[in-house]
C-alpha positions in Angstrom: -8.8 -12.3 2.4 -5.2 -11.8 2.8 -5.5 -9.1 -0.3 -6.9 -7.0 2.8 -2.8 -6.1 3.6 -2.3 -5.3 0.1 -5.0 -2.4 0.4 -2.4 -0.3 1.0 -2.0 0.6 -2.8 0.3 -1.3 -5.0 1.7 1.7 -7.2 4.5 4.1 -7.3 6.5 5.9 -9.9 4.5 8.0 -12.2 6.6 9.4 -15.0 4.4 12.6 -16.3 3.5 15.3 -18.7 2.1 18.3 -17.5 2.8 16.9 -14.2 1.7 18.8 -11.2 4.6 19.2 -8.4 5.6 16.4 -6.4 5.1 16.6 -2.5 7.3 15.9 0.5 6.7 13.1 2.6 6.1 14.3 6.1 7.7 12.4 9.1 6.4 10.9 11.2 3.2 10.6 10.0 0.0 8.7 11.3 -2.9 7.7 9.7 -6.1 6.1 11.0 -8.9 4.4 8.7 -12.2 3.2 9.3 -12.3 -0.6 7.2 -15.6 -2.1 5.9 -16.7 -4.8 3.7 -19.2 -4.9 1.4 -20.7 -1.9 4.0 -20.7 -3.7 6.9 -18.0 -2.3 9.6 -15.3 -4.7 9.9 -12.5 -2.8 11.9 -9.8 0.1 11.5 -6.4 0.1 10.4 -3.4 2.2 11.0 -0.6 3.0 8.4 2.4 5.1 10.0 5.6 6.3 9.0 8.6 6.8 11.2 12.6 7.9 10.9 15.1 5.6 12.6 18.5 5.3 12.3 18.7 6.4 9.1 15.6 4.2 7.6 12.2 4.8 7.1 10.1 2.5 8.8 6.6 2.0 7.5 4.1 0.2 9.4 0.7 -1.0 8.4 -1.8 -2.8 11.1 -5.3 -4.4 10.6 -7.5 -5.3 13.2 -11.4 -6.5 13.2 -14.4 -5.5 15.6 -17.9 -5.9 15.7 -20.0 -8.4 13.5 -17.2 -9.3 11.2 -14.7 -10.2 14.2 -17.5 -12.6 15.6 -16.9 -14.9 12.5 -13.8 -13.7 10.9 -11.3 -12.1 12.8 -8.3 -10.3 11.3 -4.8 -9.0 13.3 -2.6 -8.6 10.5 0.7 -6.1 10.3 2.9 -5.2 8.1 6.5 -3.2 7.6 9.1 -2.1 5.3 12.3 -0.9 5.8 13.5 2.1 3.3 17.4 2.6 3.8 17.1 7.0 2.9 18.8 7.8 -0.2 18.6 4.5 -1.6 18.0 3.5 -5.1 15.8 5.8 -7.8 13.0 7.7 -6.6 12.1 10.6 -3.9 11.7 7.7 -0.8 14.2 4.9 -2.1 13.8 1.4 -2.4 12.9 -1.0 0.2 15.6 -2.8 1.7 13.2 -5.0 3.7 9.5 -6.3 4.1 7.7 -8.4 6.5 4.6 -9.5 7.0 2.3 -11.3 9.9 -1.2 -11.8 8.9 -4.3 -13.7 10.8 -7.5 -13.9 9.4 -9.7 -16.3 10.4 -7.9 -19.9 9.4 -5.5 -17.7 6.8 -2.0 -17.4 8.8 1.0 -15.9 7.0 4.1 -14.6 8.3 7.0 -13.8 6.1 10.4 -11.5 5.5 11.7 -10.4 2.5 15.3 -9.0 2.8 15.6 -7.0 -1.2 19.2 -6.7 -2.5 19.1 -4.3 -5.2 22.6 -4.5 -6.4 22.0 -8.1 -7.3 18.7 -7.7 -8.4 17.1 -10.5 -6.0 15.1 -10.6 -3.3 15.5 -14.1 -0.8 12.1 -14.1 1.1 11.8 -17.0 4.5 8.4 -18.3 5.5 8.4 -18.4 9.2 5.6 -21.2 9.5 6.3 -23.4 6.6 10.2 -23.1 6.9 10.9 -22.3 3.4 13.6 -20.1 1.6 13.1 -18.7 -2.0 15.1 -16.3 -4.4 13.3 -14.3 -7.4 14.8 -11.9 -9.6 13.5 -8.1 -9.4 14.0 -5.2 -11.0 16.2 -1.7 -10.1 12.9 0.0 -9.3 11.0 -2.6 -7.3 8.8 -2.1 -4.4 7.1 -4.2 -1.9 3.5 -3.7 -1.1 4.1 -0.6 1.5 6.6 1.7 0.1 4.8 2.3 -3.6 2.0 3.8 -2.0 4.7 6.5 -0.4 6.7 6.5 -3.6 3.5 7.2 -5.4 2.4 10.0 -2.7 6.0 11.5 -3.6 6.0 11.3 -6.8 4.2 14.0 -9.6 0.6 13.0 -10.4 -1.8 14.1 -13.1 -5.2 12.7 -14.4 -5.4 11.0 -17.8 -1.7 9.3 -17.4 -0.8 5.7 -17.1 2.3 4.3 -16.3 4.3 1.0 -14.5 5.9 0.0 -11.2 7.2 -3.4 -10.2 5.6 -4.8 -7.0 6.7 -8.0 -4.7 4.3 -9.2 -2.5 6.2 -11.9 -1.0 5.1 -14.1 -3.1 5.7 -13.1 -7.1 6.8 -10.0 -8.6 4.1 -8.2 -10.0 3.6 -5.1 -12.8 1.0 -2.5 -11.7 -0.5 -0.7 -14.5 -1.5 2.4 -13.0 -3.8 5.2 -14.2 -4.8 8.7 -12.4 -7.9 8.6 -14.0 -9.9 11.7 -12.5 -10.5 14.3 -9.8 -13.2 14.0 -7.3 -14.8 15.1 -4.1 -14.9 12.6 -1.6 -16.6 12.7 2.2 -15.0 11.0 5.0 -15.7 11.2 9.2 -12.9 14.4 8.8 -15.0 16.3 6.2 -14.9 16.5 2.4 -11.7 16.2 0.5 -10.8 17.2 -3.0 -9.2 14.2 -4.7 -6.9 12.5 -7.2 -8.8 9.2 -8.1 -5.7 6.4 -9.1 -6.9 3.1 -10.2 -4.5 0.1 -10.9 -4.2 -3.3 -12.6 -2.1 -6.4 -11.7 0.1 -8.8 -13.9 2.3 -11.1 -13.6 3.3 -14.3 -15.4 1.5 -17.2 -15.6 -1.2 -15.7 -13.6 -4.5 -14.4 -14.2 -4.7 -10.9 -14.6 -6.6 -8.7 -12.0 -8.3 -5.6 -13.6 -9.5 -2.7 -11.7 -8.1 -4.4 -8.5 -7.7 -1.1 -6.4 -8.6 2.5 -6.7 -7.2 5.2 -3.9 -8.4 8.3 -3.7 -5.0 11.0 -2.4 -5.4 14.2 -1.3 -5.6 16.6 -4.3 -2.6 18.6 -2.0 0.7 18.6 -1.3 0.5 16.1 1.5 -1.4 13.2 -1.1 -2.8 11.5 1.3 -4.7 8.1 0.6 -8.5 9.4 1.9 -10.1 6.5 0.9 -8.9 2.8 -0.5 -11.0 0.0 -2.2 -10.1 -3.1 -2.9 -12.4 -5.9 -5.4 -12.3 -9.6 -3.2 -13.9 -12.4 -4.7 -16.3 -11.9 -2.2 -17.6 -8.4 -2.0 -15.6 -5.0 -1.6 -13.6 -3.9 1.1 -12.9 0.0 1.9 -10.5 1.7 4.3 -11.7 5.6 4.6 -9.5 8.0 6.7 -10.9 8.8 10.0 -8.0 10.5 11.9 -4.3 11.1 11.6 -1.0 13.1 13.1 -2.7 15.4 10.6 -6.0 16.3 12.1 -7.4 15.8 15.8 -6.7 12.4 17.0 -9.4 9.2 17.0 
């Protein structure tokens, strides 16, 4: 269940016709969610966004309650570095990603340090003290920053287009579609939406249609209301609950 990290959508860049404006990212920002699986509360998560030194600093955190932490319990976080005014793009490229994930026997915790001029990324695994290099594009994102380049970026139903994602582990090509609009109800009220649904590839691996769909704000703060994500094993869903935008949780 590591994918759970990765609900935090894996898209950006949307190149389109007919486009409607793009927004401004709004900093800092907080946003809370309420996570379940397969409708069973599991937990909350909390995905901020802050300015330092002249970086943005993105941070992503998972933790379990109830039922589900009785027999699988999850503490996982996540960040990425975005040097401002780097690379193509409203937000930039990342210039760093790590990642410290615990869920039930599943330990990971890893740092990729991105060098876009040479188009690599050398990534370190903390626990089984291993180094590795892979190649990347000019436009590549780890698995936090797309969904703020996305948020960024102009949006419009019926186009598809392509972002390049690492995850640590492989470089991966998100097909990405904004497929509709749709009202969607959450703990803060009903929200007008942009539905986006997206695909993952990569080479010699196996496909993974329909693997996340994110509902954004149909405004000019996009905002991800609601996030599912397909695991072998049922459905998990993160829906906003409360945020730097609205009254506290």
């Amino acid at each position: 269940m590591k994918t759970i990290t990765l609900l935090v959508l894996n898209v950006a860049l949307l190149v389109s016709l007919l486009a409607s404006r793009a927004s401004a990212l709004e900093v800092p920002e907080r946003l809370v969610y309420d996570v379940s699986w397969s409708g069973l509360s599991a937990g909350s998560a909390v995905q901020e966004v802050a300015s330092r030194d002249g970086e943005l600093h993105i941070v992503y955190t998972v933790h379990s309650s109830g039922l589900v932490n009785a027999f699988f319990s999850i503490d996982d976080r996540s960040e990425s570095v975005i040097p401002k005014g780097s690379g193509v793009g409203p937000i930039g490229t990342p210039r760093l990603f790590r990642e410290k994930i615990n869920e039930g026997k599943t330990h990971t915790w890893k740092e990729a340090l991105f060098d876009q001029a040479a188009l690599k990324v050398d990534t370190k695994d903390f626990l089984k003290h291993t180094e590795k290099s892979d190649p990347i594009s000019a436009t590549s994102h780890d698995t936090l920053s797309s969904v703020y380049f996305i948020r960024t970026s102009d949006l419009a139903p019926g186009t598809a287009y392509h972002i390049d994602i690492f995850d640590c582990k492989r470089l991966w090509n998100a097909e990405v579609r904004v497929v509709r609009r749709e009202e969607v109800s959450t703990p803060l009220g009903r929200f007008k939406t942009l539905v986006v649904t997206t695909q993952l590839k990569a080479e010699g691996v196996k496909p993974r249609p329909d693997y996340m769909t994110v509902w954004l704000s149909d405004d000019s703060l996009r905002v991800p209301v609601k996030m599912t994500i397909k695991l072998k094993v049922g459905e998990f869903t993160a829906t906003l609950a409360g945020g730097s935008h609205w009254k506290q949780k």
